[in-house]
N, C-alpha and C positions, 0 to 999 in steps of 0.2 A: 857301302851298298850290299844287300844281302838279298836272295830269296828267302822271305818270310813264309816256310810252310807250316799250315795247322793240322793232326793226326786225331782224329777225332775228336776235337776243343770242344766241349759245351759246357757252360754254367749254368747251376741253379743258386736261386739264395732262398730257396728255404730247406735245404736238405733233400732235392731231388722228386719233389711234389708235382712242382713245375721250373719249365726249363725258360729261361729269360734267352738262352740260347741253346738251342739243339745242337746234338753232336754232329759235326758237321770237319769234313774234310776236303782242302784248300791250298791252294798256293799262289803267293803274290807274287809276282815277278819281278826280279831286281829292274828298275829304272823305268818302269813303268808308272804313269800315271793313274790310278782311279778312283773311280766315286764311289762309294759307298751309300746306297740311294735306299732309302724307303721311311714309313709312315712314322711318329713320335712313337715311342714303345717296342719298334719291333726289334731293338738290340744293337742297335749300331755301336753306339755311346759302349755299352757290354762289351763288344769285338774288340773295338780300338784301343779300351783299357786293357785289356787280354795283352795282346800286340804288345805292349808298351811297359808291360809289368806292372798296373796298379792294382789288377787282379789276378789273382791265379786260377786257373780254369779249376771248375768240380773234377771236368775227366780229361783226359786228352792230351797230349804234347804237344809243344812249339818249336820249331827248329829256325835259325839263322843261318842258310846253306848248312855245313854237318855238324852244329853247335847246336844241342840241346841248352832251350831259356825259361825250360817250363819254372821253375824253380830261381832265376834269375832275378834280381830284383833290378826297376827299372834304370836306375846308376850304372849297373851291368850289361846295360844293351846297347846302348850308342844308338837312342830312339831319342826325336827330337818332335814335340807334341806341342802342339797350341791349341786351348781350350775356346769353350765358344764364348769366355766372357775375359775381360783382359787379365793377365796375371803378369806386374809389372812392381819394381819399386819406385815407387810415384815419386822420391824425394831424388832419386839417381835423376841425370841427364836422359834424352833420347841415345844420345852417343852410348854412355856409359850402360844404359839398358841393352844398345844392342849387342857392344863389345865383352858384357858382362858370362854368357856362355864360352867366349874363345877365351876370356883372362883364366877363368877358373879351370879352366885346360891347358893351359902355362902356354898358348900359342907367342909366337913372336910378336912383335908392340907392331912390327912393320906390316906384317899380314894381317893383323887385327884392325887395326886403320883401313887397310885395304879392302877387307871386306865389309866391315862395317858401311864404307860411302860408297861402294858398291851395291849393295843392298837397299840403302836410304836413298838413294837415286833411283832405284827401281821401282820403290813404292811411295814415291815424290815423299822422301822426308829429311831429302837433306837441306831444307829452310828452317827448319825448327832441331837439329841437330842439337843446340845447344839447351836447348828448354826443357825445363822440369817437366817429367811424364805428366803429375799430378796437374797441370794446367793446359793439358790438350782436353778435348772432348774425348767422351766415349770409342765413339768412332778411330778418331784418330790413336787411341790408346791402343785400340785392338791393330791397327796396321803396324803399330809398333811390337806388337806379339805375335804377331806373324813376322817380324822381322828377325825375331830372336829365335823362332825356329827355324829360320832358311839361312842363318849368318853360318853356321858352319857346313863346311865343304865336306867333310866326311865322316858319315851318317849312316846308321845300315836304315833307316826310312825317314822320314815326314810326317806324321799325324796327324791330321787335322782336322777339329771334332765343331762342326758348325762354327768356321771362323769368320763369317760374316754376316753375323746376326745381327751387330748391333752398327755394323759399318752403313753410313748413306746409301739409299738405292740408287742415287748417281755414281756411288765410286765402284758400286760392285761390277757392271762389267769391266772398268779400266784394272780391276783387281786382278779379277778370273786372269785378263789376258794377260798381265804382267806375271802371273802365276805359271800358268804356260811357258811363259819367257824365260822365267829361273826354270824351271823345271828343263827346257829344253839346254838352256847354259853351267846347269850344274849335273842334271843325270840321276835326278835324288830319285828314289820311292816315294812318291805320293801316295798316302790314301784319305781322302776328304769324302768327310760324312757329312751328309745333307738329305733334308725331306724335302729338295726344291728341285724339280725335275728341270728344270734349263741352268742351274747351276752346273748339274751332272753332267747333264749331254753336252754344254760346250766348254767344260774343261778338259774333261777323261777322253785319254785312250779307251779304256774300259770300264764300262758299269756293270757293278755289281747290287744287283736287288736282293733286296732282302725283308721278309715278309713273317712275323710272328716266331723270329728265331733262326730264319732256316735260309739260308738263299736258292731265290726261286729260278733265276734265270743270269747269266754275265755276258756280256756283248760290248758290241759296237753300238754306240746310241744308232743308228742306222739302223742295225740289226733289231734291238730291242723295238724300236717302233714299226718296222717294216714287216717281220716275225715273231710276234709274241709268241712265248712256248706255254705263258701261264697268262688266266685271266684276270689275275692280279697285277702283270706288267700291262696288259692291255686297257685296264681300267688307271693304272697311276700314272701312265706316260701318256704324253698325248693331255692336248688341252679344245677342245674337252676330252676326253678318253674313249676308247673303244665301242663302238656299240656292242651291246650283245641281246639275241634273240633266241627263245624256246626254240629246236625244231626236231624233226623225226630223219631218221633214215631208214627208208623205205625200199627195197631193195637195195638199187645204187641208186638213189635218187635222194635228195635232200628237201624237205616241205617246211613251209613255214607254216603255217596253220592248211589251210588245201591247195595254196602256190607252191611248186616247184622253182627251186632257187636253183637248182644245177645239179650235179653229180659230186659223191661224194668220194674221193681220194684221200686214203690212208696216209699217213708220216710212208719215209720210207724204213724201210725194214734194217738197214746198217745208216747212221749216222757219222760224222766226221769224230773222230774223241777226245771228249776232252774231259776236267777232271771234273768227278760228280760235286754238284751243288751241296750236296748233303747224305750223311748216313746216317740214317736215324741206329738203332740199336736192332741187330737181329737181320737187317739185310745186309747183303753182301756189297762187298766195296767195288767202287767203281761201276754199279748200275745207277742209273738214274732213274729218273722220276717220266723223260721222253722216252725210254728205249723201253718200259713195261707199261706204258698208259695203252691200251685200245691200238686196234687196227693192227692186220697182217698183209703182205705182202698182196694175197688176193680179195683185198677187201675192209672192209670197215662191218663189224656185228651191225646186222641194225637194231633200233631205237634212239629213244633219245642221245640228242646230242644239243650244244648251244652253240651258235654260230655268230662271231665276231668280227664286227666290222669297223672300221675306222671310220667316222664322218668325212673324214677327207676325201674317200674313196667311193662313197653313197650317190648317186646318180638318178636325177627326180627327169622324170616326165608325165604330160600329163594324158596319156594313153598308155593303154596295156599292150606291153608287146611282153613276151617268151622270152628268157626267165623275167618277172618281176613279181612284185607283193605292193597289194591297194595297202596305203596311209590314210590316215585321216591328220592334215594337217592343224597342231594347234597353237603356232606361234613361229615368229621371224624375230630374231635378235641381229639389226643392224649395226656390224663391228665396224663399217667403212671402210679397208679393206679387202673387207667379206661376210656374207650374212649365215647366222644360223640358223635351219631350218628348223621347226621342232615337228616331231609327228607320232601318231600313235598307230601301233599293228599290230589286233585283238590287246591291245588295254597297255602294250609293252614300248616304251618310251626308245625313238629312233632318230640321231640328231646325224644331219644332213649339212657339210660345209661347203656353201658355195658361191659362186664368184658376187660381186657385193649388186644389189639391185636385183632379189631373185622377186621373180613374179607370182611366186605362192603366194595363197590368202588363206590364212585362218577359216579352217571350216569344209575346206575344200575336202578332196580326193583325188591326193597323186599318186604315179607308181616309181617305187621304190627300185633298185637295180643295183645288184651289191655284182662287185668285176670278179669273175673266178679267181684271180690272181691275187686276190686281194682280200681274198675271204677265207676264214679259218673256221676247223669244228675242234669243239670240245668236248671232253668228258669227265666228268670229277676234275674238273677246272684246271686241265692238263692237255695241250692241243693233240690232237692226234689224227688229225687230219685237214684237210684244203677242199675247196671246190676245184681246184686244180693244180695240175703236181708242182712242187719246187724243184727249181733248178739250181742245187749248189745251195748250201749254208748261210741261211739269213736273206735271200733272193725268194721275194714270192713270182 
């Protein structure tokens, strides 16, 4: 187990035209769990090969605590990686599939045995222990390649690049959690890459987002739904995701079209530290993207701003009281559970989540009511302020 730090890593593949990933500076933490979270394209697949040696970065360094790996090839790093479709030899046993990384490391026959049906118990496969790979299903093939990268106990990480894509959506949470389980009984580095936002949030210690190359924000699933720092976590997390709405700041006053929604409160001016999400070229290291966005200590500039709300947090009545903003409702999606409101305010799409049997009707005019605590402003899609202050890191 290693700390994996990256010192400015970015890859381009066509000569620097464009970057599939930005230069960005990073460090995983030994024994840490986490996600690697965002959209098809935006570079995850790029990192983890990086990480693992199947590509070598355009710029940047890699280190494994004070071991430079930039130059490393992946034999060299004691990185153990499961891709997201099975990579297995179909004609070998289950057994001998899993045993087959600890043989070719000359581990003892007795500890090989031993982790082997330790591993196959954990991800219910020691029934079929003695059966040719090539005669399980898909599914089951890939549980067997995630087994061969969790069989050995000492690893400077875990990689793992969409390892249950092609597994049953019944096995996948008994997956996640038995994931968890090794993770917790062996102490590995995890880092699992996935565009599946409930994959992320209930395996990881920490998620890390990451958005056209660059990571936008890292948290506590907690934190990332409770305080989004970018509009892009507030739109991919969360089902449905964020609301967001045009508005003005007008002295200290926040308006959504001529409603007053509250008062508006700047970020605060020193934040907790941690390391920057990313350095593109030419800024200085270790600022971030929160600590130069909008707002000082006495205030917020006015003008435009978009202000962001979670549906979960959206509170309908059907009078106007101080603060709210008139909807025009134009639909009820009944999840049984709980229904989704849908509504429009000036033409701008606002979804309302609430308890199941709401009384809106299509057509109507309700008032909207977004909780100061719970409501964020933005600017160049960068929060930078609240309707009301935060108390402490990730706490609205």
């Amino acid at each position: 187990m290693a700390d994996i730090r990256l010192e400015g890593v970015g890859h381009s593949y066509d000569g620097g035209e464009t970057w599939a990933l930005k230069p960005m500076t990073w460090t995983w933490r030994s024994a840490r769990a986490y996600a690697l979270l965002g959209p098809s394209g935006c570079g995850k697949t790029t990192l983890l090969n990086i990480i693992s040696g199947l590509l070598t970065p355009t710029v940047g360094r890699i280190w494994f605590d004070d071991r430079e790996v930039t130059d490393v090839p992946t034999a060299g790093r004691n990185i153990a990686q499961v891709f997201q479709f099975p990579v297995l030899y179909e004609e070998m046993s289950v057994y001998d599939n899993l045993a087959f990384p600890l043989r070719n490391r000359k581990y003892p026959k007795q500890e090989i045995d031993q982790r082997v049906r330790q591993v196959s118990e954990l991800l219910g496969l020691d029934q079929v222990l003695r059966r040719r790979s090539r005669r399980l299903d898909p599914g089951r093939q890939q549980i067997v390649s995630l087994g061969r990268g969790l069989v050995r106990a000492q690893v400077a990480a875990v990689l793992l690049d969409e390892p249950l894509t092609v597994v049953d959506p019944a096995l996948k949470w008994t997956l996640r959690s038995k994931l968890k389980e090794i993770h917790r009984d062996t102490g590995h580095t995890l880092i699992y890459v996935t565009h599946d936002q409930t994959e992320a949030l209930t395996f990881a210690d920490e998620v890390v987002v990451l958005n056209e190359g660059a990571i936008v924000q890292a948290g506590e699933p907690a934190e990332l739904f409770l305080s989004p720092a970018h509009e892009f976590v507030g739109h991919f997390i969360g089902s449905p995701g964020m609301n967001m709405l045009p508005a003005e700041i007008v002295g200290d006053v926040v308006r959504v079209g001529q409603a007053d929604v509250g008062s508006a409160v700047p970020e605060p001016a020193e934040r907790p530290a941690r390391e920057p999400a990313s350095e593109p070229a030419g800024e200085p290291a270790g600022e971030t993207a929160d600590e130069t966005a909008g707002g000082t200590p006495d205030g917020l500039p006015p003008g435009p701003v978009r202000i962001g709300v979670r549906p979960e947090f959206v509170r309908i009545s059907g009078t106007r009281t101080s603060p709210g903003v008139a909807a025009k409702v134009t639909g009820i999606d009944r999840m049984g559970a709980f229904d989704l409101v849908h509504a429009q305010v000036d033409g701008h799409r606002v979804i309302a989540k609430t308890e199941a049997g709401s009384t809106c009707t299509p057509g109507t005019v309700e008032f909207l009511h977004f909780p100061a605590d719970r409501t964020f402003l933005f600017r160049d899609e960068v929060r930078c302020g609240s309707l009301a202050p935060l108390n402490g890191r990730g706490q609205a």
